[in-house]
N, C-alpha and C positions, 0 to 999 in steps of 0.2 A: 873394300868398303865403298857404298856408295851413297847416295840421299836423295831426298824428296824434300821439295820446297815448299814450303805454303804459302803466298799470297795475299795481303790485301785483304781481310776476311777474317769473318767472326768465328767459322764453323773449325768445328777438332783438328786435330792435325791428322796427315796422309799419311796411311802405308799400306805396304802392299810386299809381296811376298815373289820374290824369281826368281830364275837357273842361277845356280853359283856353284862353279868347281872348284877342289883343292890347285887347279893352275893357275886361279884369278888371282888379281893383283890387289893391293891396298891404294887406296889416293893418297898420292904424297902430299902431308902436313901444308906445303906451302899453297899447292895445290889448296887444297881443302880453305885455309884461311883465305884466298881470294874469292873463292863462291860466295863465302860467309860475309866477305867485305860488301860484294857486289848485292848480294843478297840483302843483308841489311839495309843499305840504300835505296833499296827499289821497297822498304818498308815490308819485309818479312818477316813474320813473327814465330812461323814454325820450322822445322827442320823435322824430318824423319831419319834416321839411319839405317842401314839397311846393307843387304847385299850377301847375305853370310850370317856370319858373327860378327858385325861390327865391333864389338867389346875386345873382343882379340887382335884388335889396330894395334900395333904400336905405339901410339901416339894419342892414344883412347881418352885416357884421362883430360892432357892436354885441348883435345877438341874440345870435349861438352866445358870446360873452363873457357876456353875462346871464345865460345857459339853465344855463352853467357854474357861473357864480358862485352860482344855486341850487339845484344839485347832482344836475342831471339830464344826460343826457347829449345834446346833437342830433346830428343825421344829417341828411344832406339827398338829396333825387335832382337830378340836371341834366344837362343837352344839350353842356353846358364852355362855352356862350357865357358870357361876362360873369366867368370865372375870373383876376382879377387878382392880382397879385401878396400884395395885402394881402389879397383872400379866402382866397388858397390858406394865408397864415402864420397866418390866423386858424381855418383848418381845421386847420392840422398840431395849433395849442395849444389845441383842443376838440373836433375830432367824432370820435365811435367808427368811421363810416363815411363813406363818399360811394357814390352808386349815381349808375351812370353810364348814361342810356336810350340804348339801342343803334336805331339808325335806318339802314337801308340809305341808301346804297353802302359805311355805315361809316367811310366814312375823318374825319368828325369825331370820332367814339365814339374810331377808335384813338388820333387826338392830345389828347383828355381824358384818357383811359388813362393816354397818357405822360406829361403835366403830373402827373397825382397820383402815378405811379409814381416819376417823379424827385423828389418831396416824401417819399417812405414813407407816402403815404396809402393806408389800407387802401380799397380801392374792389373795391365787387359790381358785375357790370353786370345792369340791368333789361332782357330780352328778354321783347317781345310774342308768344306764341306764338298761334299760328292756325293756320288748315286752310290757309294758304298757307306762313305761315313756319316752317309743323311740319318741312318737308326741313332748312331749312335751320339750325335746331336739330341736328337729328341729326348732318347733316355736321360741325357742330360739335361735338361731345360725341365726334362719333369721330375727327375731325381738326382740332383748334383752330387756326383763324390767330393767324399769330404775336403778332399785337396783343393777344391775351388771356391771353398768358405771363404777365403779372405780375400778376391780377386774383386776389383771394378767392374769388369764385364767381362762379356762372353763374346767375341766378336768373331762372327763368321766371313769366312774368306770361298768367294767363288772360286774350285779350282778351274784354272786355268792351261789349255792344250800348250802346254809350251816348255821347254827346257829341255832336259839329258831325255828323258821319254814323256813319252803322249800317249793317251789311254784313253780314246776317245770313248769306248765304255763309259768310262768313270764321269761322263762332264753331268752335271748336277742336273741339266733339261732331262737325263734319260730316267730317273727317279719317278716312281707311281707317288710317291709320299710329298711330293712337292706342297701340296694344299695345306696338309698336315704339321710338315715342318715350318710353312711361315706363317700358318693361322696361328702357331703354338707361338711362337719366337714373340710373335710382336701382342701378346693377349697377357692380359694379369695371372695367367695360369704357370708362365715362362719363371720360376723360381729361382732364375737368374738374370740379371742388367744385362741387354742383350746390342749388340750393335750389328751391321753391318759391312762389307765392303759395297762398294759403288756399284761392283759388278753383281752385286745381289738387289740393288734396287729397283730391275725392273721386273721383279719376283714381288717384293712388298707393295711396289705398285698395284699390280694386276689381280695379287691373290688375296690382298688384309684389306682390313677397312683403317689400317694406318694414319694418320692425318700426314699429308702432302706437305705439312710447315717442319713437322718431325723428318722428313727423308730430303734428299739433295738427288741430283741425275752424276756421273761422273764429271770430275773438277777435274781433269786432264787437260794443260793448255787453258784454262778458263780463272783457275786462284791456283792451281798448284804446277812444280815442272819436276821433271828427274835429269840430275848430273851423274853419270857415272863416272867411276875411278878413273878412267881415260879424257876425264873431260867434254864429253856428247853431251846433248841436252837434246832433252825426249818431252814431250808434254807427259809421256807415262812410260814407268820403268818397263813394262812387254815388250815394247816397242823397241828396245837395244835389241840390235842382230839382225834386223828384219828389214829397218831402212838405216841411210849412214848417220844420220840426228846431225846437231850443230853443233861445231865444234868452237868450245871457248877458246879463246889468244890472245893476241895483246891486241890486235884488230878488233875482234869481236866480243862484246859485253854479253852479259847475261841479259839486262834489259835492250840491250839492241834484240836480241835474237826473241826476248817476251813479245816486244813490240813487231818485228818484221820476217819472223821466220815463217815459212811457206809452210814447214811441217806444222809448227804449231796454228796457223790457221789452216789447216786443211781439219784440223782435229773440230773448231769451233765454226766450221761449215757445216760438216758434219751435224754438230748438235742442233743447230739451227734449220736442217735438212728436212727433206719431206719423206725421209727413210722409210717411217712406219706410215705414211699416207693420213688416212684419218684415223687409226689410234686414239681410240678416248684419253688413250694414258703419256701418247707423245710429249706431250705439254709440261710435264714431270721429265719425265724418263729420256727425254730428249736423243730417242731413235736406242739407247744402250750403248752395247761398246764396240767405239771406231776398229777396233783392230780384231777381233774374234767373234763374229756373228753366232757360234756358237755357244756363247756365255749366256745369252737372252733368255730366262726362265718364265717369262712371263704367259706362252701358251700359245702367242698370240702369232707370231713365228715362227 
């Protein structure tokens, strides 16, 4: 299990979807309860959970009651394996959310669904959008199956080159239907509450007539951080494996490392950069995302 921080900030809380093997590890409780300490003090109000399953922690209940009792709110994403009874009671009396990853043929997504729906759990579902699953986003947004009646939103996730395999095929820029999918998504036509990842807003930017107060550029290093199970600290969960991130100790804080870590300002050079030159859309979209130039849907790159 791991997490995502939110910051200082009014806007939704962060998640985001990466590699996880059955050889990964859990963060240990004590582990966990020092982020959440640190975190609180530096005035954080969200927590993402992530990494897997988080639900099938050991320790699972006991978090989202800590995370509460120090005055932040959790949310978790998951598959519904491992939703027992006392996770689901310990969800109703703490998280603001559940995201629920949607995986064809579906029919587990819709019986997760209906477990948090029979709770009144507020649940988003996380769809992978791609140059293959781009149809079948739209069929949905113009004709929802019934299994998404009771759902929040519909939030699309840019898939991302990265993990056990990469299918550079599949990356969402290589789609004819790009205009189609976020002209739909974001227009009163969309018969579903529709959201976003970060890594799709310089898609919304470039292709809708969106209002720019509604969308955000990526919060990576800026209001949000990712600590994984090991203790790293990433401005964004992709970014484990690729460079060595900061490592928390008794030496180093979480707010030291917000405040003076090279990685996390190399991320907010970055957005402030002359990346995309004169870009009518730079000014939003602030250049897209630091670590996979391939993600950019916008046209314009």
């Amino acid at each position: 299990m791991d997490i995502s921080i939110t910051n200082w900030c009014d806007k939704g809380c962060v998640f985001c979807y990466k590699s996880s093997t059955k050889h990964g590890s859990h963060m240990a409780l004590r582990d966990y309860k020092r982020v959440i300490d640190e975190a609180a003090e530096m005035g954080t109000f969200q927590v993402a959970l992530g990494g897997g399953n988080p639900n099938q922690h050991p320790d699972f209940e006991e978090i989202l009651d800590y995370t509460t009792l120090k005055g932040i709110v959790p949310n978790y994403t998951t598959n519904g394996r491992g939703l027992s009874d006392d996770i689901l009671k310990a969800t109703q009396r703490n998280c603001g959310a559940v995201a629920v990853s949607a995986y064809p043929p579906y029919a587990e997504t819709a019986e997760t669904i209906r477990l948090l729906a029979d709770r009144k759990i507020k649940t988003n579902v996380h769809f992978i959008v791609d140059s293959e699953s781009v149809g079948t986003a739209i069929n949905w947004l113009r004709d929802p199956p019934e299994f998404l009646r009771t759902i929040n939103a519909l939030v699309f996730l840019n898939y991302k080159p990265s993990g056990r395999k990469v299918f550079e095929e599949k990356l969402l820029r290589n789609s004819p239907r790009l205009d189609e999918f976020f002209e739909l998504a974001t227009s009163p036509r969309a018969r579903l509450k529709v959201g976003f990842d970060a890594c799709c807003v310089s898609g919304v930017f470039a292709r809708t007539k969106a209002s720019t107060s509604l969308v955000d550029a990526c919060d990576a290093g800026r209001f949000s951080l990712y600590v994984s199970e090991d203790l790293k600290v990433y401005p964004c969960s992709f970014q484990s494996g690729l460079v060595e991130g900061d490592k928390l100790s008794d030496a180093t804080s979480l707010l030291h490392i917000w405040h003076t870590s090279e990685n996390v300002r190399s991320f907010r050079r970055y957005f402030g950069s002359d990346r995309c030159g004169g870009c009518s859309h730079r000014k939003n979209c602030m250049n897209g995302c630091p670590i996979f130039d391939q993600l950019v849907v916008c046209g314009n790159r």
